[in-house]
C-alpha positions in Angstrom: 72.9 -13.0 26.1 75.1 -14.9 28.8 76.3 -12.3 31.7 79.9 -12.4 32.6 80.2 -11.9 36.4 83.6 -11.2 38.4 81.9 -13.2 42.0 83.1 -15.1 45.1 82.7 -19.2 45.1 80.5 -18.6 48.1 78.0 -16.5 46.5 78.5 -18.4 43.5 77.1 -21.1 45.1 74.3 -19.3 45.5 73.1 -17.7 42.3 73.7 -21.3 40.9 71.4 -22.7 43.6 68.8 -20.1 42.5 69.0 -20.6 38.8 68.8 -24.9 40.0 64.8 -23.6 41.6 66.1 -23.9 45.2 62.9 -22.7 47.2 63.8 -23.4 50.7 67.5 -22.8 52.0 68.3 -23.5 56.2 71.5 -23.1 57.7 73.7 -21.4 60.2 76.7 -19.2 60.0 80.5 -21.2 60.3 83.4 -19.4 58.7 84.5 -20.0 56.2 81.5 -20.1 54.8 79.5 -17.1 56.1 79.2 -15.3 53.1 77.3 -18.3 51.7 74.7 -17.7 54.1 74.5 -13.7 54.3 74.2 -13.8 50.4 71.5 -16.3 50.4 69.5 -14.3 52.9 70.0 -11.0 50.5 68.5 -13.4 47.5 66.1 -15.5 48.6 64.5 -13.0 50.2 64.5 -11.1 46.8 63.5 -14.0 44.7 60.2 -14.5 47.3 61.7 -17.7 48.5 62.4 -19.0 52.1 65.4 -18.3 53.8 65.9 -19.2 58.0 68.8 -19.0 59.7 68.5 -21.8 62.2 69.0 -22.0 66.0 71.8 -24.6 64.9 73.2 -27.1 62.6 71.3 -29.4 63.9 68.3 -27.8 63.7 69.0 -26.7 60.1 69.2 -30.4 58.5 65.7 -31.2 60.3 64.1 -28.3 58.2 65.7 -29.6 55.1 64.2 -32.9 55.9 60.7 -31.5 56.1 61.0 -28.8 53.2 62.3 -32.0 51.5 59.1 -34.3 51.7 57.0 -31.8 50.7 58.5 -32.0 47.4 60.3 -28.9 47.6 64.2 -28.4 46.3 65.9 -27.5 49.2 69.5 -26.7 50.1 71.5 -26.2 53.5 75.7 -25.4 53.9 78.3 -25.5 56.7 81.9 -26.0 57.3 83.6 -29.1 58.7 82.3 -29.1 62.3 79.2 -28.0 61.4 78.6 -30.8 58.8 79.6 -33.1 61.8 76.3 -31.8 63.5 74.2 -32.4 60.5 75.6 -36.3 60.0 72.6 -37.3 61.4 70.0 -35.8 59.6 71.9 -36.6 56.7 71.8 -40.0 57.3 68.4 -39.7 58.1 67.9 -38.2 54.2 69.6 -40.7 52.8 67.0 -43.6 54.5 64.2 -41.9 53.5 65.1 -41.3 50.0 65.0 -37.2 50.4 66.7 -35.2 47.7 68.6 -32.6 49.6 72.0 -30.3 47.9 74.6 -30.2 51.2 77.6 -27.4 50.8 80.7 -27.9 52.6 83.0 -25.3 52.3 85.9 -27.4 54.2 88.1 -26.1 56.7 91.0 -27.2 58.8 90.7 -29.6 61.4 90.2 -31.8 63.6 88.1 -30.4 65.8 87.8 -26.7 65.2 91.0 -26.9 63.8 91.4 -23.3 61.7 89.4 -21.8 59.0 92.4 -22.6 56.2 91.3 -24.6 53.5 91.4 -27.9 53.9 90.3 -31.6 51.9 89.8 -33.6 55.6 86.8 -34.4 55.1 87.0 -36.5 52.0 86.1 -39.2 54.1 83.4 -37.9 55.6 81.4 -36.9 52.7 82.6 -40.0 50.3 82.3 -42.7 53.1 78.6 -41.9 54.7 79.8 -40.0 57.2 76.1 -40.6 59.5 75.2 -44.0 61.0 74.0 -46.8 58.5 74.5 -48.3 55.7 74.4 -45.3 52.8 76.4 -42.8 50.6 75.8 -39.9 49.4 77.1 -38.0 45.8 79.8 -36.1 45.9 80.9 -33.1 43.6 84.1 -31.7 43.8 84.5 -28.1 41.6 87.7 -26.7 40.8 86.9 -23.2 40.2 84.3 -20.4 40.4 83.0 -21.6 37.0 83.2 -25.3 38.1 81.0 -23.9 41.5 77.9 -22.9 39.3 77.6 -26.0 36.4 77.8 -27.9 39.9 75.6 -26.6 41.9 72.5 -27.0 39.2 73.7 -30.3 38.6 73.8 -31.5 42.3 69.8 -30.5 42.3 69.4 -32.5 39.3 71.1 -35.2 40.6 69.1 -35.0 44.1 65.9 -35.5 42.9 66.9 -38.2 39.8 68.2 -40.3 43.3 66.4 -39.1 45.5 69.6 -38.8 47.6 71.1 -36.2 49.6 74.2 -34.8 47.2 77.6 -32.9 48.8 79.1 -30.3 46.9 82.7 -30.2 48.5 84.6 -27.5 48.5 86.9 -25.5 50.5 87.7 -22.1 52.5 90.0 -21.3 49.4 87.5 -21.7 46.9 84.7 -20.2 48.9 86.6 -17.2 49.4 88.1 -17.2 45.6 86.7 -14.5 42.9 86.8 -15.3 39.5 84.8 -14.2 36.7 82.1 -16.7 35.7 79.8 -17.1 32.5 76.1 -17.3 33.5 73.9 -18.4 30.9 71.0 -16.5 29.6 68.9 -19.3 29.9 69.2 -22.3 31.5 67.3 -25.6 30.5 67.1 -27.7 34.3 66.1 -31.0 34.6 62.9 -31.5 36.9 61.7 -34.4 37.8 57.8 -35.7 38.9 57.6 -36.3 42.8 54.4 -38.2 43.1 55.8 -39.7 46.8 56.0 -35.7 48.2 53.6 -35.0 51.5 51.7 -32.6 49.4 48.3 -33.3 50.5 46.4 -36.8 50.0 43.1 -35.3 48.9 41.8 -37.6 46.3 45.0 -40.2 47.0 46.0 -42.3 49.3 48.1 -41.4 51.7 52.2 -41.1 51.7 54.5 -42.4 54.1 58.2 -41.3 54.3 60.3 -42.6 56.9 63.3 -44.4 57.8 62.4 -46.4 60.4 61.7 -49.9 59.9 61.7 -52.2 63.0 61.0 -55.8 61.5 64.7 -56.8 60.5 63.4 -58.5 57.0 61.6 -54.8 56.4 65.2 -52.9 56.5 67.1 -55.7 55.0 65.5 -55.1 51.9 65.1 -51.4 52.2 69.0 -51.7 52.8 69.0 -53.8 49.1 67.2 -51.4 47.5 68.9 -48.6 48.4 72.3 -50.4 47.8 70.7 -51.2 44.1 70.4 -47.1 43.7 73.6 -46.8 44.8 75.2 -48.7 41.8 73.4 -47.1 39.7 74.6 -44.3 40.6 78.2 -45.2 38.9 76.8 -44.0 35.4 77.3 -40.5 37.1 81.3 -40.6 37.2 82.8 -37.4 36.0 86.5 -36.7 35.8 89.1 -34.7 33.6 92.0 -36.5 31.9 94.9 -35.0 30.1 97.0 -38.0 29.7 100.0 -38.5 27.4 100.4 -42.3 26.2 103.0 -44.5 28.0 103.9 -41.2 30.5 106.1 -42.0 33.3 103.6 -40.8 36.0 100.0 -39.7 36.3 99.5 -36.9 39.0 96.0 -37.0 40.6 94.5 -34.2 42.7 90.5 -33.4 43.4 89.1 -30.0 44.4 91.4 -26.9 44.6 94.7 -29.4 44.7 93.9 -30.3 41.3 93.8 -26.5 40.6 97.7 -26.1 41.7 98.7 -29.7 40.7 97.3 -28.7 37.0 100.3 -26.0 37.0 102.6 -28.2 38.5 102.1 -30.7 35.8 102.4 -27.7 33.1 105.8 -27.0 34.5 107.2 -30.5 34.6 106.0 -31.0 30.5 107.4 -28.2 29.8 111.0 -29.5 31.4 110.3 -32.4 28.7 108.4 -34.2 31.9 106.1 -37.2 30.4 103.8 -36.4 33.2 99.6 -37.1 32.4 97.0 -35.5 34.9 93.9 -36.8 36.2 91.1 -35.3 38.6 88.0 -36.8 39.6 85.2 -34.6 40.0 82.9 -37.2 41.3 84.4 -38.4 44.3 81.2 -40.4 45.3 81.0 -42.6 42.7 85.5 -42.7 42.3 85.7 -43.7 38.6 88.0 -46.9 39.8 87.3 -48.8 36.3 89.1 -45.3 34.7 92.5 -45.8 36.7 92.3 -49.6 36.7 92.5 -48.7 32.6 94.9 -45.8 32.9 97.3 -48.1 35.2 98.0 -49.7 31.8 99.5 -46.8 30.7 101.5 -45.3 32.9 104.7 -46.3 35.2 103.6 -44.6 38.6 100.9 -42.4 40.0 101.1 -39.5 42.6 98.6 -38.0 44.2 98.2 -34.4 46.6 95.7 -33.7 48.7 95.2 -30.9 51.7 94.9 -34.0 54.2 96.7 -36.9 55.4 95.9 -38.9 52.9 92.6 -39.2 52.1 91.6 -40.0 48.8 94.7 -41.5 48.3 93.2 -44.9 49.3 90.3 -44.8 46.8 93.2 -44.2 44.1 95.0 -47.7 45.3 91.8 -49.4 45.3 91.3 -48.2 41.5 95.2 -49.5 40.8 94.5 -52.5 42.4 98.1 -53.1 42.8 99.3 -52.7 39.4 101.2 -49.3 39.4 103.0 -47.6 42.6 101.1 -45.0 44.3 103.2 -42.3 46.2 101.4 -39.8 48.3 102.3 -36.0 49.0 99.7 -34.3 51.9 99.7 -30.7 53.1 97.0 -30.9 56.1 95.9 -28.0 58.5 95.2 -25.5 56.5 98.8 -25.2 55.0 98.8 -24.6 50.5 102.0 -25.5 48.9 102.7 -23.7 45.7 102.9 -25.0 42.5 106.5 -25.1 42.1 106.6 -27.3 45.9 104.7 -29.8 44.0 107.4 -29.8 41.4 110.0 -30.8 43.5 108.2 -33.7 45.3 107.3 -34.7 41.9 110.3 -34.3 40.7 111.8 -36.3 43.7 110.1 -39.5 42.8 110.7 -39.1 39.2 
């Protein structure tokens, strides 16, 4: 029988990452994302699995590399500034082909900014934000609910890729109750991992690195793992509640969405022809959906809790054929649902 459960995106997180078969978890405390950690201590420890609180962030990605090639699934969180400190282990994932699930429960910024929600760091997650050549997938929940089906699908998607996957979120949502549905059972994809350090006893030997010092060596490692990455586009989600020919498309990610939904539920009901569009993948963007939905609408608008972030991806998926206009709330600042009528309204 499913269990509802009235519970905090941050330990939501967790309970998802257990049900997913997380067996490792290393990380170090950041607001505001402590109760992430302090949770996962209480249930690892009472599921027999390994928790460590780490001497730092930087310390804390180096375990999840080695709990990583060993085959295990392994998961680490942080907010903003500590993700900074764990770019390059990250990146260091990525080369080696490591399946790793990185929460970042976003804050204000730059620097140490506040502990307000915040989407800077769209960027830094969709764009590689490490040295190199790679990317990384990119989730972005709306809700509690949203947190868990997540979660268990960023393992999933780890170890299909072998590829480090971000699960970005934000002070708001990490600090959010809401009641959630937990199945009963669960049925998670695992997947074989004959390349894991388990032991070569009876095989021959495996190497995981990301070093490779003759130049024609990386240049195809750098192919190959560019090949992955386009594969990865059959992974796009999104949402899309669109009303043919509307006058305006309003596109929001993460928690904006959340508010922009209501927005766009005022405006239609003001007679508004107003469609709505989030995408939950941000890493792959599902361009090849807006080139199509440009067809269809006059305008786009997009919010985000940054400068303007995402934005960009949303004019690359245009490609010129629609205006864009932009609304940003950075630092930490959430406008109401009823502020995002007016700007709407404004360009309408």
């Amino acid at each position: 029988m499913n269990r509802k459960i009235f519970i905090r995106g941050n330990e939501a997180v967790v309970e998802a990452a257990i049900i997913a078969g997380c067996q490792c978890y290393f990380g170090y405390p950041i607001t505001p994302q402590n109760e992430l950690t302090a949770y996962m201590a209480l249930r690892m420890r009472q599921e027999g699995r390994v928790f460590l609180q780490a001497e730092s962030e930087v310390a804390a990605i180096n375990m999840v590399f080695g709990a990583a090639a060993a085959g295990v699934r392994v998961m680490t969180s942080s907010s903003s500034p500590g993700i900074s400190l764990k770019q390059e282990g990250i990146s260091y994932l990525a080369g080696a082909e490591l399946p790793a699930v990185i929460v970042n429960v976003a804050r204000g910024g730059p620097g140490l900014g506040n502990i307000a929600p915040s989407q800077g760091d769209y960027f830094q997650a969709t764009r590689g934000g490490g040295h190199g050549d790679y990317r990384t997938l990119v989730l972005a929940p709306y809700s509690v609910q949203e947190i868990v089906d997540l979660t268990i699908l960023a393992f999933e998607l780890a170890d299909k890729y072998r590829n480090p996957v971000i699960l970005l979120i934000d002070g708001m949502l990490g600090q959010m109750m809401e009641t959630v549905i937990f199945k009963d059972k669960y049925d998670i994809l695992h997947f074989e991992k004959p390349w894991a350090l388990t032991g070569c006893k009876g095989r021959s030997p495996n190497v995981i690195k990301s070093m490779y010092l003759d130049e024609n060596e990386l240049y195809k490692r750098n192919l190959h793992l560019l090949e992955k990455y386009k594969k990865m586009e059959e992974e796009i989600r999104y949402e899309l509640d669109f009303i043919e020919n509307s006058d305006l498309t309003f596109i929001a990610f993460g928690i904006s969405a959340r508010i922009g939904k209501k927005a766009v539920k005022i405006l239609r009901e003001r007679g508004k022809r107003i469609s709505f569009f989030r995408p939950i993948t941000l890493f792959p963007f599902p361009y090849k959906v807006l080139s199509n939905l440009a067809e269809k609408t006059s305008a786009f608008f997009v919010f985000e809790l940054n400068c303007g972030q995402m934005v960009e991806d949303v004019k690359l998926g245009v490609l010129g054929k629609r205006e864009v206009f932009f609304f940003g709330s950075p630092g930490g600042l959430v406008p109401t649902p009823e502020d995002l009528v007016k700007k709407v309204e404004e360009v309408l």
